[in-house]
PAGU-236839 format. One line per 4 residues: their letters; for each residue x, y, z of C-alpha. Coordinates in nm, 2 decimals. Each point is the difference from the previous one (the first is absolute). Layout:
! PAGU-236839
a) X:Y:Z ~ ...;
***
This chain:
! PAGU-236839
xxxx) 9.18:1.83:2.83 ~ 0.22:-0.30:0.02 ~ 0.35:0.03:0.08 ~ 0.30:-0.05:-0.23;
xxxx) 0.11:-0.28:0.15 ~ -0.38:-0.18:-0.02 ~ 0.01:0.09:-0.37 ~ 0.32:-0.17:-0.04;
xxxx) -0.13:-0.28:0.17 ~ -0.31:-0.02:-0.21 ~ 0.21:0.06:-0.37 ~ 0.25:-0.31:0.14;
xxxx) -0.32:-0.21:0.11 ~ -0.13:0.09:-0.38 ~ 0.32:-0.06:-0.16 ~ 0.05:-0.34:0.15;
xxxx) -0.34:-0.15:-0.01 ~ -0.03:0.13:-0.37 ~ 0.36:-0.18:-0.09 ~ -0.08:-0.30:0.16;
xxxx) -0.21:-0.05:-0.36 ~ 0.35:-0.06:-0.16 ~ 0.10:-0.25:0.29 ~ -0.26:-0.25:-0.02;
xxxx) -0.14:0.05:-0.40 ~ 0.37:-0.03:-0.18 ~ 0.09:-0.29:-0.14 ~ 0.35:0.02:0.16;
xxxx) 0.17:-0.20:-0.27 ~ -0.08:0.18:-0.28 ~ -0.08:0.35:0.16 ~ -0.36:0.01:-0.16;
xxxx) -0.27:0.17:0.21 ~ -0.40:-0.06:-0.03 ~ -0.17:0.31:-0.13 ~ -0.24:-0.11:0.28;
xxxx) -0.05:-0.19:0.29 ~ -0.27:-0.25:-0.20 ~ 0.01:-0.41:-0.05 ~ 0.18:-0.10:-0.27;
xxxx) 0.02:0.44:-0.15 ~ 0.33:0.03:-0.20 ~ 0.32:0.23:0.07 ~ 0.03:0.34:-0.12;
xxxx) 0.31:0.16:-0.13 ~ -0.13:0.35:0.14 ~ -0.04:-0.19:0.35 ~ 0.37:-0.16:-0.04;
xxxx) 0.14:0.34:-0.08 ~ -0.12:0.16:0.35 ~ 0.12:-0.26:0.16 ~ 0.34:0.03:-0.15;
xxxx) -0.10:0.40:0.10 ~ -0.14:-0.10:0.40 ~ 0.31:-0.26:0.08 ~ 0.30:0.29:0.06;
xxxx) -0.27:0.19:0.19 ~ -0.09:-0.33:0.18 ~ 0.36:0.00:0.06 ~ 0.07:0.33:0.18;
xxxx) -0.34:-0.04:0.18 ~ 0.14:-0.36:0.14 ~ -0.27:-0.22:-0.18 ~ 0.23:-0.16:-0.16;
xxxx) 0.40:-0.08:0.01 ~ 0.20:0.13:-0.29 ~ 0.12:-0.34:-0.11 ~ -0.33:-0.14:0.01;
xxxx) -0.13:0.30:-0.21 ~ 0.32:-0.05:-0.26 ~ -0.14:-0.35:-0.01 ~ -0.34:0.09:-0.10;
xxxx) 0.14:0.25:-0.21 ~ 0.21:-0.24:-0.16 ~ -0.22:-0.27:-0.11 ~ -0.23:0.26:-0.16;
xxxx) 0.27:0.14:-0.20 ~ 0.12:-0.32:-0.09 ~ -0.34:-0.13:-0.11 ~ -0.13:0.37:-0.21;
xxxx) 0.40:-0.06:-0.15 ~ -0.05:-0.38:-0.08 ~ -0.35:0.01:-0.08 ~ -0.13:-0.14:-0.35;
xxxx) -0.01:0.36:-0.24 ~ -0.17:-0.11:-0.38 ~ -0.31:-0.03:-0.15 ~ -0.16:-0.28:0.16;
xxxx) -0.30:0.00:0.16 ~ 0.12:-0.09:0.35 ~ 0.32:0.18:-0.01 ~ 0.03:0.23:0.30;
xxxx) 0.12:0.32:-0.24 ~ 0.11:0.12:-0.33 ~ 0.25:0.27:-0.14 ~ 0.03:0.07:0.38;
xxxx) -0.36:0.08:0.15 ~ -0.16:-0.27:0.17 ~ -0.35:-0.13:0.07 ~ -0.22:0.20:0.21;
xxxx) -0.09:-0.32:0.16 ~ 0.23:-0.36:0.09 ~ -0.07:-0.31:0.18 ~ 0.19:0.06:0.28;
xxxx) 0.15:-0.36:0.01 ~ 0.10:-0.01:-0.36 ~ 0.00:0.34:-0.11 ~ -0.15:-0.07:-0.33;
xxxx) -0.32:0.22:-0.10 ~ -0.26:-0.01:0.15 ~ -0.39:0.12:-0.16 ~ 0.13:0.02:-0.36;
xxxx) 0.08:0.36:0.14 ~ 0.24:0.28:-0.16 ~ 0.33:0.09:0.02 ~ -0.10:0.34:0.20;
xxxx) 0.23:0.31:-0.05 ~ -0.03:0.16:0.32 ~ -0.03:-0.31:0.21 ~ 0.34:-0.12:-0.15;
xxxx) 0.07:0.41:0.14 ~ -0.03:-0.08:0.32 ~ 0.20:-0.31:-0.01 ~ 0.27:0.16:-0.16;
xxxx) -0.01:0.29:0.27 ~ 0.00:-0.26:0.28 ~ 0.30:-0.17:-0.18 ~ 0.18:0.36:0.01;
xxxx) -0.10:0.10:0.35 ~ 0.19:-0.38:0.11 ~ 0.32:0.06:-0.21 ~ 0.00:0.34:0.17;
xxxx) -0.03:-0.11:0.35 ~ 0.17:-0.34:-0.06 ~ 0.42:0.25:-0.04 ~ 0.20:-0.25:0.19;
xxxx) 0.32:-0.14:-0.16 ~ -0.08:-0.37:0.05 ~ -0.15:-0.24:-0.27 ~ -0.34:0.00:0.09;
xxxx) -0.04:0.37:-0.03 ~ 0.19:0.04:-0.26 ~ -0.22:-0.28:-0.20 ~ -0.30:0.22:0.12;
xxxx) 0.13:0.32:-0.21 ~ 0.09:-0.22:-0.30 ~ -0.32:-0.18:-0.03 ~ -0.19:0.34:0.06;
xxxx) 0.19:0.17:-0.26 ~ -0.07:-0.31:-0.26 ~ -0.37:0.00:0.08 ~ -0.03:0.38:-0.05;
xxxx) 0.23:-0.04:-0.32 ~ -0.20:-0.27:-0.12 ~ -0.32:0.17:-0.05 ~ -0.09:0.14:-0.35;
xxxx) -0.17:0.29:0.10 ~ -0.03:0.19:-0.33 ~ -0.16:-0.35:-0.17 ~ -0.33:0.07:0.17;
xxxx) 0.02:0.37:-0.17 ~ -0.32:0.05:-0.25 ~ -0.01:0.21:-0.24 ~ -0.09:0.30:0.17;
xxxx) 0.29:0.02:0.23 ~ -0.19:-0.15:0.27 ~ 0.08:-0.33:0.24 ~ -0.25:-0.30:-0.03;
xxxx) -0.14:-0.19:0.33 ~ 0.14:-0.32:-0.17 ~ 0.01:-0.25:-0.21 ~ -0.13:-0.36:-0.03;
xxxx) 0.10:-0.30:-0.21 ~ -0.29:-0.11:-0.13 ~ -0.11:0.36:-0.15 ~ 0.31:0.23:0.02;
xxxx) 0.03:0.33:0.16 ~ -0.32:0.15:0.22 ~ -0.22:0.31:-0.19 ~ 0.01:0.17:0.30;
xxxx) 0.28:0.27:0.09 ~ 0.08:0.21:0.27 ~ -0.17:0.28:0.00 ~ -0.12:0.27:0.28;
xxxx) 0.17:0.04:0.33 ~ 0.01:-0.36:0.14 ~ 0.27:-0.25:0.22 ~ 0.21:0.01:-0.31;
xxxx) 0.19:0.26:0.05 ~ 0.29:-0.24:0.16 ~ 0.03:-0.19:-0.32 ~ 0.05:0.33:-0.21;
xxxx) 0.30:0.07:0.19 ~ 0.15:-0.34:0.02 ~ -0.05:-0.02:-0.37 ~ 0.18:0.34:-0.09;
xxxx) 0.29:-0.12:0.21 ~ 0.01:-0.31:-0.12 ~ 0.37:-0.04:-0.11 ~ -0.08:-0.28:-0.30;
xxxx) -0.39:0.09:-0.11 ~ -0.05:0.33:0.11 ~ -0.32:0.17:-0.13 ~ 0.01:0.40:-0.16;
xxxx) -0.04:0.28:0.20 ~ -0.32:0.05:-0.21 ~ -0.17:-0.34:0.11 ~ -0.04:0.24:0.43;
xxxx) -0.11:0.27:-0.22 ~ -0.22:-0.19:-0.16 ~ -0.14:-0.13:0.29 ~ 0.02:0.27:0.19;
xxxx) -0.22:0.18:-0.26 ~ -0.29:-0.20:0.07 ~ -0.04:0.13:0.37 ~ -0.31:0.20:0.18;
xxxx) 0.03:0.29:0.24 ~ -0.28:0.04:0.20 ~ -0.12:0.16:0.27 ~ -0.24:-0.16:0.24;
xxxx) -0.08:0.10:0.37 ~ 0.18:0.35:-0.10 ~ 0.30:-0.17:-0.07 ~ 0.24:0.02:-0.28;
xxxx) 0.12:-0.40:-0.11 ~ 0.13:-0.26:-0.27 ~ -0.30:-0.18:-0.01 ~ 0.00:-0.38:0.03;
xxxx) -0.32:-0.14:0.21 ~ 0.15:-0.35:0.20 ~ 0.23:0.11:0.28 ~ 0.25:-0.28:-0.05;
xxxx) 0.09:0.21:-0.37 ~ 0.12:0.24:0.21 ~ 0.23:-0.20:0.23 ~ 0.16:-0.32:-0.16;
xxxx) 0.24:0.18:-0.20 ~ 0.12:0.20:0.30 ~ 0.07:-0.33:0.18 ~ 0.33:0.03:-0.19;
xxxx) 0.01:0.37:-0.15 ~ 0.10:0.28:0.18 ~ -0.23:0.26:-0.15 ~ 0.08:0.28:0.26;
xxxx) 0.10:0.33:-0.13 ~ 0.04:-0.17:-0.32 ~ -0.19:0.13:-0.32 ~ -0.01:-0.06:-0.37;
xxxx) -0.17:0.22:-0.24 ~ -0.33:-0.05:0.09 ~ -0.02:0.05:0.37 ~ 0.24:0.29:-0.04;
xxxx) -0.19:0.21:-0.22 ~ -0.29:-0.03:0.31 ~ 0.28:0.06:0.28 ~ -0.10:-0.31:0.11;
xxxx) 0.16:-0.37:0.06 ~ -0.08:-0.37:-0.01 ~ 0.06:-0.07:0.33 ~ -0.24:0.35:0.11;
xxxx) -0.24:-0.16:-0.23 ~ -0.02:-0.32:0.17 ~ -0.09:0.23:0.28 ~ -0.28:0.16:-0.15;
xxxx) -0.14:-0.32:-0.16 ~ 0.03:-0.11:0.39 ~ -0.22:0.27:0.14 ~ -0.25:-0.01:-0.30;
xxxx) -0.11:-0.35:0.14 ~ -0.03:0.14:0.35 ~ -0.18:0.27:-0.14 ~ -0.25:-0.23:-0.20;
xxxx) -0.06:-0.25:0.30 ~ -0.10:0.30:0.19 ~ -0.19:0.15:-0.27 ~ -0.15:-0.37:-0.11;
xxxx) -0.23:0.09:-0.27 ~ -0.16:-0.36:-0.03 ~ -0.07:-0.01:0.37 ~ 0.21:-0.30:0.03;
xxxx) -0.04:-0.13:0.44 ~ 0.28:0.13:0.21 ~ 0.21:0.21:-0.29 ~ 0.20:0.29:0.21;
xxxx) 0.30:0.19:0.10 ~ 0.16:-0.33:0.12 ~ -0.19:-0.27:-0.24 ~ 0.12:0.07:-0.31;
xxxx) 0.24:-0.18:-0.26 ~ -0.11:-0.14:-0.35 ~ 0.23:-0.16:-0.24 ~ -0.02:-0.30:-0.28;
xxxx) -0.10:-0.29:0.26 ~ -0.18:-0.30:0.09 ~ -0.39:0.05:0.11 ~ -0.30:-0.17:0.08;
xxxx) -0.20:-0.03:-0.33 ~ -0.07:-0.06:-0.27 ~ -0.31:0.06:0.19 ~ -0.32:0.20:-0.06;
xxxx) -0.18:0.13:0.37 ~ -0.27:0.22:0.12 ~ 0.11:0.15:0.30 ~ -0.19:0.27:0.21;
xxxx) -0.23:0.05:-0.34 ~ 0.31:0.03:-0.23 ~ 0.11:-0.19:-0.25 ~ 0.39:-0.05:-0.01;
xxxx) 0.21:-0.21:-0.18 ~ 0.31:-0.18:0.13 ~ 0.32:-0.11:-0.19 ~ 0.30:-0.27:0.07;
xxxx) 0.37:0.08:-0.14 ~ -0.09:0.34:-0.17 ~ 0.20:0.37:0.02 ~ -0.16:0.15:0.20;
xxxx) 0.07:0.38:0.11 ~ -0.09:0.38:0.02 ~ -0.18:0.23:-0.05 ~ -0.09:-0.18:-0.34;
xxxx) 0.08:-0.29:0.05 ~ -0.17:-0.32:0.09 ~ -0.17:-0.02:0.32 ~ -0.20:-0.25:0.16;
xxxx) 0.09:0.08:0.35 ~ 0.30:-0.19:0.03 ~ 0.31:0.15:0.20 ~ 0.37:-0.15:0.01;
xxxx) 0.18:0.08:0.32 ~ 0.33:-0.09:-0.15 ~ 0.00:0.24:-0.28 ~ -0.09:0.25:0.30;
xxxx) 0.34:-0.14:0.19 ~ 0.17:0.02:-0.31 ~ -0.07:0.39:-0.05 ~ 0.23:0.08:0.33;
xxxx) 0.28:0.15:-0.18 ~ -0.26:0.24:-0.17 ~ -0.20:0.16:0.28 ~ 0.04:-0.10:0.37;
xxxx) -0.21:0.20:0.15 ~ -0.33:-0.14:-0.18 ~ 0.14:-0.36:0.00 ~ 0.12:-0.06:0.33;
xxxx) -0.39:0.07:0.17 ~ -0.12:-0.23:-0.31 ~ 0.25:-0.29:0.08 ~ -0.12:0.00:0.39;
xxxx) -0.36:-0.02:-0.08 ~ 0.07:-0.29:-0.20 ~ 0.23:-0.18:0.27 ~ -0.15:0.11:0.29;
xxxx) -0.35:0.12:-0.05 ~ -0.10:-0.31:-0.26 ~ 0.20:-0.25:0.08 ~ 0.09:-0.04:-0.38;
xxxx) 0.38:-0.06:0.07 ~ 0.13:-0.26:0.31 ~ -0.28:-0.27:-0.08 ~ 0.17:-0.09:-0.28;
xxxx) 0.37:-0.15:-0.06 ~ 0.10:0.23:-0.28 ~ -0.19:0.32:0.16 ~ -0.25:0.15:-0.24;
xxxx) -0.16:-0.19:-0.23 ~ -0.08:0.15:-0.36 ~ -0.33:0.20:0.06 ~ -0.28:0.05:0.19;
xxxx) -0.36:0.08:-0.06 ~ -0.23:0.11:0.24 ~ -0.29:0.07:-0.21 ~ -0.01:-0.36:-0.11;
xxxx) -0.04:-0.13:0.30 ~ 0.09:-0.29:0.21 ~ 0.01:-0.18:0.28 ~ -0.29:0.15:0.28;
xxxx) 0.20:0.25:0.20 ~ 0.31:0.03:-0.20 ~ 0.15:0.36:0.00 ~ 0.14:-0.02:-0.33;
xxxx) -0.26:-0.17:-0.20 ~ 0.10:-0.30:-0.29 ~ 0.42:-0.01:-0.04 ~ 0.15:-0.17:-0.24;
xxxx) 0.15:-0.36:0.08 ~ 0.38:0.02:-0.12 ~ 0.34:0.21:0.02 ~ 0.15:0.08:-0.32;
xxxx) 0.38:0.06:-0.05 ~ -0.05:0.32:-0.24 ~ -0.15:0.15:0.36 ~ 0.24:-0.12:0.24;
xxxx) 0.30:0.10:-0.15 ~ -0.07:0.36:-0.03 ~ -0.11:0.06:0.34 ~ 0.38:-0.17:0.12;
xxxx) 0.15:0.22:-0.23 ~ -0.17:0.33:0.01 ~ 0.00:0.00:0.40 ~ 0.37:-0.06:-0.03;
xxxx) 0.06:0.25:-0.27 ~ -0.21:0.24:0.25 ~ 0.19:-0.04:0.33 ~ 0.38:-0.05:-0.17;
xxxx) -0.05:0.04:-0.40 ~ 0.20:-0.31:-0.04 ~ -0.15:-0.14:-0.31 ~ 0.03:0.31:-0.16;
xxxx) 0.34:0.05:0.13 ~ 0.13:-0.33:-0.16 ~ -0.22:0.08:-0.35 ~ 0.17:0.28:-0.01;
xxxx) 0.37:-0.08:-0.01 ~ -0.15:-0.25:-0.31 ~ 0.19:0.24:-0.26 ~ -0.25:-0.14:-0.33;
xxxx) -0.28:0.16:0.23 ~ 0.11:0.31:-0.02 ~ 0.08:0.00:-0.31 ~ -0.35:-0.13:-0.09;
xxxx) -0.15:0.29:0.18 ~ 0.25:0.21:-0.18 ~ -0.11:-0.11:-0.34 ~ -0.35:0.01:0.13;
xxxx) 0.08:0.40:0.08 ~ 0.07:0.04:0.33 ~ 0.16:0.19:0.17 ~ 0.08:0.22:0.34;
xxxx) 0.04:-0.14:0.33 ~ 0.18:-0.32:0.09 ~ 0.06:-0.05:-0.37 ~ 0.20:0.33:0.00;
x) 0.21:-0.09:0.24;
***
């Protein structure tokens, strides 16, 4: 087994090489980050929000300076605070939210795309997580916690409300709100409780229990879960939450919790990739990891006398999900917090055993597929060509928030967090304190 020390090592290597993404794909004047490393791709406001999340980590790791970070910090604050918010067609937000996706030089719309609910979530958080780090008594910080606190107030939450209680994914100009809802236990559950603790547009308790009425227990692999099939669902809301010992009226009444779920859900892929029902090449104890990601298809092959079908961009996951044979390493990384013991073995066959990390300037790309193929001799098959900023960022974090806690440390001195998780039921363990 490796040492403590080597592990260290090998969570630093992993932090820095993943937050080197937000060094060289930020567009330092206006704080907008690609949503991947791709010619002329767009910014994403989920992507800026990590980074906003990754820069006081970067910080105490010595990536970064603190000034240079309450630079970065600053101009992407400034812009979100500045930033056009009406009804045009290449405004960057509305009412608050934001489009999913900006052209990172102007940081007008990109793709005709929608204002997205829980991207503008995780902008919002990574605005929070700043002003919490960011306490000093000079200017700079203090602008930090008042432009946080007026892009947090600024969003109408409860506008995007239909009427069944339940939040919307968005809202476009050209055809109003989206018909789709969220519904089933999903990456959402971040913008529940920023929009019950919303201090200007707060949502009703009843819009959680709402939502929260929609999930699915199951049990798979003899084991007892909230179901949700991509791994990421399971993961990007506990970049910021601390879910530990915390429970609302659902997980209570099955003695269970949110961040003991994530530990299941982490095991159930483990579990499946050893199990691999679709005899899928090189699935096993240390192979596993399937979450919404890029891929190699659309693509139709025979291989070894079967038929099987390949996807791009899709959500992929398990045991029901989609599966084409595609693994992420990152959403493996990211699962750190959740269960070490299964992860750590995982995160070494990846570095060490395939290559997959060091070759490459932001470590692990977005998937693999060895099944696919590729080039003669390769141990890891076809792998996809680009980083993405939705993956990076939760592998800085969640490492961090596994050796120290810190991002969940600073969430949770955010006071309209805990009341959101109040609102949202919750109850016991730091929350009690």
């Amino acid at each position: 087994m490796p040492s403590a020390s080597s592990e260290n090592s090998l969570h630093l290597h992993i932090q820095r090489t993943a937050y080197a993404y937000f060094e060289c794909e930020t567009n330092h004047d206006n704080g907008l980050v690609l949503d991947k490393d791709a010619p002329h791709w767009p910014a994403s406001i989920a992507a800026t929000g990590l980074a906003l999340t990754c820069y006081p980590v970067a910080v105490e790791r010595s990536f970064l300076t603190r000034n240079e970070a309450l630079k970065r910090t600053l101009a992407t604050l400034r812009f979100f605070a500045s930033s056009e918010q009406t009804e045009h067609k290449d405004a960057t937000g509305y009412r608050g939210f934001y489009y999913h996706f900006l052209d990172g030089k102007t940081g007008k719309r990109a793709w005709l795309c929608e204002l997205s609910s829980v991207d503008t979530a995780f902008l919002i958080a990574g605005a929070l997580i700043a002003a919490a780090y960011f306490q000093g008594d000079g200017a700079q910080e203090r602008e930090v916690r008042e432009l946080a606190d007026l892009l947090y107030r600024r969003v109408e939450w409860n506008w995007l409300l239909d009427d069944s209680g339940h939040i919307r994914h968005g809202w476009k100009t050209e055809s109003g709100v989206l018909p789709f809802h969220w519904e089933g236990y999903d990456e959402s559950l971040l913008l529940h409780v920023l929009a019950l603790g919303s201090p200007t547009h707060a949502v009703p308790p009843e819009t959680y229990q709402a939502w929260s009425s929609s999930f699915s227990w199951k049990k798979c692999y003899d084991i007892e879960y909230l179901y949700s099939a991509p791994l990421f669902t399971h993961q990007l809301s506990h970049v910021w939450l601390d879910l530990r010992d915390i429970r609302d009226d659902f997980m209570r009444k099955r003695n269970s919790d949110y961040f003991e779920n994530s530990r299941r859900a982490t095991r159930i892929q483990r579990e499946y990739a050893i199990d691999n029902p679709l005899g899928f090449k090189d699935y096993g104890e240390h192979t596993w990891g399937i979450t919404a990601s890029d891929g190699p298809g659309p693509k139709t092959l025979t291989i070894d006398g079967i038929e099987r079908q390949f996807f791009d961009y899709v959500g992929r996951g398990a045991p029901y999900g989609v599966d084409d044979g595609t693994l992420a390493p990152w959403a493996v990384a990211a699962s750190l917090p959740f269960a070490p013991d299964i992860v750590e073995p995982a995160i070494h066959h990846y570095v060490h055993a395939l290559q997959l990390h060091d070759v490459h300037k932001y470590g692990f790309r977005a998937t693999f597929n060895p099944t696919f193929g590729g080039e003669p001799n390769c141990p890891y098959g076809w792998k996809s060509k680009w980083h993405f900023g939705l993956n990076c960022g939760p592998i800085v974090a969640m490492i961090e928030n596994h050796r120290t806690g810190m991002v969940w440390e600073l969430m949770r001195s955010v006071p309209t967090i805990a009341n959101g998780l109040r609102k949202a039921g919750f109850t016991g363990g730091w929350l009690a304190r």
